[in-house]
matplotlib code that plots the C-alpha trace (Angstrom):
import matplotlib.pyplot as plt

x = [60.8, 58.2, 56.7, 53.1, 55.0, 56.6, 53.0, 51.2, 51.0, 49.3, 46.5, 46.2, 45.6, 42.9, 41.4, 41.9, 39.9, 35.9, 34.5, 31.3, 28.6, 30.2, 31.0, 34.0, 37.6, 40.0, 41.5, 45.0, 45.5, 44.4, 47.0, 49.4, 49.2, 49.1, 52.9, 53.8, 55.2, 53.1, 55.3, 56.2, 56.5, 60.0, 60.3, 57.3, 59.4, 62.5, 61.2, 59.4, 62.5, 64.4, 61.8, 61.4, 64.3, 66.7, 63.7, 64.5, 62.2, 62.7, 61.8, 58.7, 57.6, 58.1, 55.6, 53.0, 53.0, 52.6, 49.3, 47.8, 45.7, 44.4, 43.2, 41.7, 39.5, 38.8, 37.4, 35.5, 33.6, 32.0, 30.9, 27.4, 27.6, 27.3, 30.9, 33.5, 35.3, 38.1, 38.3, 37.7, 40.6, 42.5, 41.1, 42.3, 46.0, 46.4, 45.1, 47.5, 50.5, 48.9, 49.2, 53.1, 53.5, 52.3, 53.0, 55.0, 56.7, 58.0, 54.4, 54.5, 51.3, 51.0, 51.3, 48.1, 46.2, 47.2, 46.7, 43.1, 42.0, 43.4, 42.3, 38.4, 38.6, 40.3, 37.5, 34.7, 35.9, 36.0, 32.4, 30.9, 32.4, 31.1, 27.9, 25.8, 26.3, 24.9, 27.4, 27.0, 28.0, 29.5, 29.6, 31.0, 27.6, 26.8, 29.4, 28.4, 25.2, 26.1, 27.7, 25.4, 22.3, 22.1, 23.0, 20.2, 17.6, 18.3, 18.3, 14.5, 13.3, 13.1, 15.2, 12.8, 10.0, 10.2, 9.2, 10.2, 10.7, 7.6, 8.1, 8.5, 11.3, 13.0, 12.7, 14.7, 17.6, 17.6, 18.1, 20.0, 23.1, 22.5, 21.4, 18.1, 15.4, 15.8, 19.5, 18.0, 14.8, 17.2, 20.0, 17.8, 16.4, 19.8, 20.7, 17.9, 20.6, 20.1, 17.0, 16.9, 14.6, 14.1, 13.1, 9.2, 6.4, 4.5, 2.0, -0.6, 1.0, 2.2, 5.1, 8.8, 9.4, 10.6, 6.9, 6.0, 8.4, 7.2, 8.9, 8.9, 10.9, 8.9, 6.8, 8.8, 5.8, 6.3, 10.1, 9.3, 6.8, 9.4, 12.2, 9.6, 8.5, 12.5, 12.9, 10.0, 11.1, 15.1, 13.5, 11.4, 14.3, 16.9, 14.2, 13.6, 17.1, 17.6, 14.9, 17.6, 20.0, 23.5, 24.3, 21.0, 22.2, 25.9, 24.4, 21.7, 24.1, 26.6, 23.8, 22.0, 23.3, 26.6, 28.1, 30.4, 27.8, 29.5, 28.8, 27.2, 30.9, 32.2, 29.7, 30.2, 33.4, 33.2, 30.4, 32.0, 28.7, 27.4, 26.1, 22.8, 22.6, 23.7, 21.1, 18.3, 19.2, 19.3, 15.9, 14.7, 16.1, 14.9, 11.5, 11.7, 12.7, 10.2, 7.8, 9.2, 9.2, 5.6, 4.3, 6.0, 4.9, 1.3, 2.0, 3.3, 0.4, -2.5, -2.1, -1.9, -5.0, -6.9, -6.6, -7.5]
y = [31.0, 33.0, 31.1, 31.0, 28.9, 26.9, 24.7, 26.6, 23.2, 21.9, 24.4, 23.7, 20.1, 20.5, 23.1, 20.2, 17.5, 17.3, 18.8, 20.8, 17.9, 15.7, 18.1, 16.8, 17.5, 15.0, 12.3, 13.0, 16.7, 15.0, 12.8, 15.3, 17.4, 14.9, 14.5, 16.9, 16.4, 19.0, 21.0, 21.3, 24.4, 25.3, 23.9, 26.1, 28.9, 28.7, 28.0, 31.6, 33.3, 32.7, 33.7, 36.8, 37.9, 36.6, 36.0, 32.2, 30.7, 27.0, 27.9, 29.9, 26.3, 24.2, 26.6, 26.9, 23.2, 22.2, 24.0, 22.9, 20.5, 22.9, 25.7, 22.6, 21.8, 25.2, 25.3, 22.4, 24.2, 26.5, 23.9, 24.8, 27.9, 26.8, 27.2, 25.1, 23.3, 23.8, 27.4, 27.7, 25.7, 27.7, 31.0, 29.5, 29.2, 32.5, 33.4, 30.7, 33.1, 36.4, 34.7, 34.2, 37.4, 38.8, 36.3, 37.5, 34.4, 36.5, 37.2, 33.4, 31.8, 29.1, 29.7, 27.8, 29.9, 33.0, 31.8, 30.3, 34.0, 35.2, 31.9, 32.6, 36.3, 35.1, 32.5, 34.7, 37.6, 35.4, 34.1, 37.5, 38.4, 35.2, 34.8, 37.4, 39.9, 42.3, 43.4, 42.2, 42.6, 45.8, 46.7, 44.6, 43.6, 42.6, 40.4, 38.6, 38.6, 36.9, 34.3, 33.8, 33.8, 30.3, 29.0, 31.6, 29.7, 26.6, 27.4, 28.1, 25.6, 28.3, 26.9, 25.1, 27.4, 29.0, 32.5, 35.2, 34.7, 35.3, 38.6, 37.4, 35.2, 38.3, 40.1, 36.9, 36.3, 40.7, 40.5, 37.5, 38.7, 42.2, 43.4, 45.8, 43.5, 45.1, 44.1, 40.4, 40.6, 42.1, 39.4, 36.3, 37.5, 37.9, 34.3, 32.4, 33.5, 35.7, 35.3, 36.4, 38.7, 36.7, 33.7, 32.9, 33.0, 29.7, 30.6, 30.0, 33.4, 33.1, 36.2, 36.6, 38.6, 41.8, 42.1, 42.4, 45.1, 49.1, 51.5, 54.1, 57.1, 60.1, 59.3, 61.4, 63.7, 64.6, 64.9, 67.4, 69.4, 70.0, 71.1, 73.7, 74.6, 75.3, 76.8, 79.4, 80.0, 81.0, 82.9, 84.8, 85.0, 86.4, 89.2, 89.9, 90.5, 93.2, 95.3, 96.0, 99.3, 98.1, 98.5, 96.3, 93.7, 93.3, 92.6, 90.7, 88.5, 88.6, 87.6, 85.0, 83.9, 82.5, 78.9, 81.1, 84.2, 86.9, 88.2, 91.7, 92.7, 92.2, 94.2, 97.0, 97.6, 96.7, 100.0, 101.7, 101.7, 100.3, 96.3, 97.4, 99.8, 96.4, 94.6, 96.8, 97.5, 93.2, 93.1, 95.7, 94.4, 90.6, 91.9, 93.2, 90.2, 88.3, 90.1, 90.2, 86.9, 85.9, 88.2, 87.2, 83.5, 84.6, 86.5, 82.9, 81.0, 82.8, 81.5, 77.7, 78.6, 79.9, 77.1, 74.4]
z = [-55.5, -53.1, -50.6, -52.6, -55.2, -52.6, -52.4, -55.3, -56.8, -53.9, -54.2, -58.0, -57.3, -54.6, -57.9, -60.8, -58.2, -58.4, -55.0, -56.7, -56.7, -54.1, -51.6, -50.5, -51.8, -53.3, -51.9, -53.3, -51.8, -48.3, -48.8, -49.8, -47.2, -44.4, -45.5, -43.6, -40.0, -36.9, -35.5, -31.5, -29.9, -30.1, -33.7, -34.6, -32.7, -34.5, -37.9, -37.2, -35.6, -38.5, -41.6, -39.3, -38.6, -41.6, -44.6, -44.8, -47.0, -46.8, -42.8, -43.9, -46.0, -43.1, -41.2, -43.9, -45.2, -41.9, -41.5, -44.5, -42.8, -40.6, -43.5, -45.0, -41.7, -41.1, -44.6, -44.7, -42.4, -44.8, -47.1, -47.2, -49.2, -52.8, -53.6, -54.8, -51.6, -53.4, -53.8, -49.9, -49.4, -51.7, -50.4, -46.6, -48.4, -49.0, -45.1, -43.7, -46.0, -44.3, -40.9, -41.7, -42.5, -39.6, -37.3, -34.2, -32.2, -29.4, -28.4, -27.2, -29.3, -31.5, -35.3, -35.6, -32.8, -34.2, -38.3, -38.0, -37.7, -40.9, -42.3, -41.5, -42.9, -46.1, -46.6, -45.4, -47.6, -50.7, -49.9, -49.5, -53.4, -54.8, -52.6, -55.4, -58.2, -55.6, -52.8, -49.7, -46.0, -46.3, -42.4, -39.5, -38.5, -41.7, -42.3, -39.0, -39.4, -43.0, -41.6, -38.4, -39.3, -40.7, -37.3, -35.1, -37.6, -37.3, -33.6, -33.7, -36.2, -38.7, -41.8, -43.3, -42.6, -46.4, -47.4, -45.3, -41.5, -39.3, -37.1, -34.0, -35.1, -36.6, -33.3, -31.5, -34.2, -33.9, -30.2, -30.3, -32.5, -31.7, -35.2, -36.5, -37.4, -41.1, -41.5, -40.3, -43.3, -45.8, -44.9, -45.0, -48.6, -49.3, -48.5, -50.8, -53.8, -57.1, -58.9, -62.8, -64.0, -67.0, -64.9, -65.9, -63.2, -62.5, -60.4, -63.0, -65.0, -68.3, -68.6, -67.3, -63.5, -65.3, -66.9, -63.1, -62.3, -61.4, -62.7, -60.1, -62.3, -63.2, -66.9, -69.6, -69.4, -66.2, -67.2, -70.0, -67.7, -64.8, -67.4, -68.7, -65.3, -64.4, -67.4, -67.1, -63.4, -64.7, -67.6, -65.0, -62.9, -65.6, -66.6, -62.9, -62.4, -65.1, -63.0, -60.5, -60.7, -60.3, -56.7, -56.3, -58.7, -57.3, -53.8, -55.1, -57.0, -54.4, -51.5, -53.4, -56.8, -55.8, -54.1, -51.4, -50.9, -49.7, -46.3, -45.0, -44.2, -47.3, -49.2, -46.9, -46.9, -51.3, -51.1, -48.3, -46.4, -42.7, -43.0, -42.3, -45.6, -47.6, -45.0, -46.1, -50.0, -50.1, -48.6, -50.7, -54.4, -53.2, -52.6, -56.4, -57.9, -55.9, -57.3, -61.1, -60.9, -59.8, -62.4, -65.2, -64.1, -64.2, -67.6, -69.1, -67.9, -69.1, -72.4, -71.2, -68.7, -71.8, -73.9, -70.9]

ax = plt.figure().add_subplot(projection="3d")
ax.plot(x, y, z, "-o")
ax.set_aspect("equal")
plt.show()
């Protein structure tokens, strides 16, 4: 059996127990895990030595079961977040199993100096996915700032301030955990939780907040008149072209019509000519087309301008 399934059944009890409304996990998990006996230093040491070196699992259960207590303290920790206590226990589980895996005695630390680490990240990670539909804390600083900014408010009185922070506040939690004073706006938006469109407004409004939205995309008028526009301009363009003798139109092409344009070299050596002949027949058959172009432009508009 792996070592998950060693004290899976631990993890599914603290799950089965009732910790959303009360906050606190059950009684029986505690108890379950305060079965197991700490560990002193050169236990700890073997018991590591041996699921190192030779895989032994019962010594890799000994190791884990007797930091249970501690994933569970660490998680408590985090309590204030909304989320099921014990998920966070769970999600400190799996951490305490990274930390075995990784876990180098000869190095001469604790297990439980070295695990709590791997413990944090698991349960930090597993807030950050469940915190909101919307991903969040995607940077390093993030993340922190995620987890920190609670504490820099309550710091300066500022938790139970509602609304948005005032802007001199901003530029002290900023400077304080070394942040831009947007990430610290955005962040604490971030925290107050999803809100549904669909939620009503009572503010003396009748309506849901999606009637309030703007929609900021171009009107499908606006849409239709910039596909005719481009498609006038590559009409113009393809009659343009079609002005040019063939030399004019290879280089033309070649120069200006193409995602890897060919350089002045190339085109010489192609027409066995100096760069500065290609230079100059370029300039010249641009010059044409430029022109082309801008008249038969005009020529497409008179009609519109004489029925305005």
């Amino acid at each position: 059996m792996s070592i998950e399934g060693q004290f899976g059944r631990l993890t599914s009890r603290a799950r089965r127990e009732p910790a959303l409304v009360t906050d606190r996990i059950g009684k029986g998990y505690l108890d379950d895990i305060r079965r197991f006996e700490m560990l002193e230093r050169d236990q700890e040491y073997k018991l590591a030595k041996r699921w190192r070196e030779h895989g032994d699992r019962d010594a890799a259960h000994q190791l884990v079961t007797s930091h249970l207590r501690l994933a569970a303290k660490i998680a408590m920790n985090y309590r204030g977040y909304g989320l099921p206590v014990s998920e966070i226990i769970s999600e400190g589980n799996i951490g305490l199993m990274q930390a075995l895996n990784r876990f180098e005695p000869e190095k001469g630390f604790r297990f439980s100096t070295y695990a709590m680490w791997w413990i944090r990240a698991s349960i930090q990670d597993y807030i950050l996915r469940s915190w909101s539909l919307v991903k969040i804390g995607t940077t390093t600083n993030q993340k922190r700032l995620f987890f920190k900014l609670r504490a820099a408010k309550r710091k300066i009185s500022a938790l139970e301030s509602g609304g948005d922070l005032h802007p001199d506040q901003v530029t002290l939690i900023a400077t304080s955990l070394n942040v831009t004073e947007r990430d610290v706006v955005d962040m604490d938006r971030r925290l107050g939780g999803d809100t549904s469109l669909n939620e009503p407004i009572h503010d003396g409004e009748s309506g849901e907040r999606q009637d309030y939205l703007v929609d900021k995309s171009p009107s499908p008028e606006a849409v239709v008149a910039e596909q005719d526009e481009k498609d006038c301009q590559h009409k113009a363009l393809t009659g343009a072209i079609d002005i040019l003798n063939d030399r004019e139109r290879r280089i033309f092409e070649a120069r200006h019509l193409t995602d890897e344009p060919l350089t002045l070299e190339d085109l010489a050596v192609e027409f066995n000519v100096s760069r500065e002949r290609i230079r100059q027949i370029e300039t010249r058959a641009f010059e044409k087309v430029r022109k082309a172009v801008k008249k038969s432009i005009a020529e497409a508009q008179t009609p519109a301008a004489m029925w305005a």
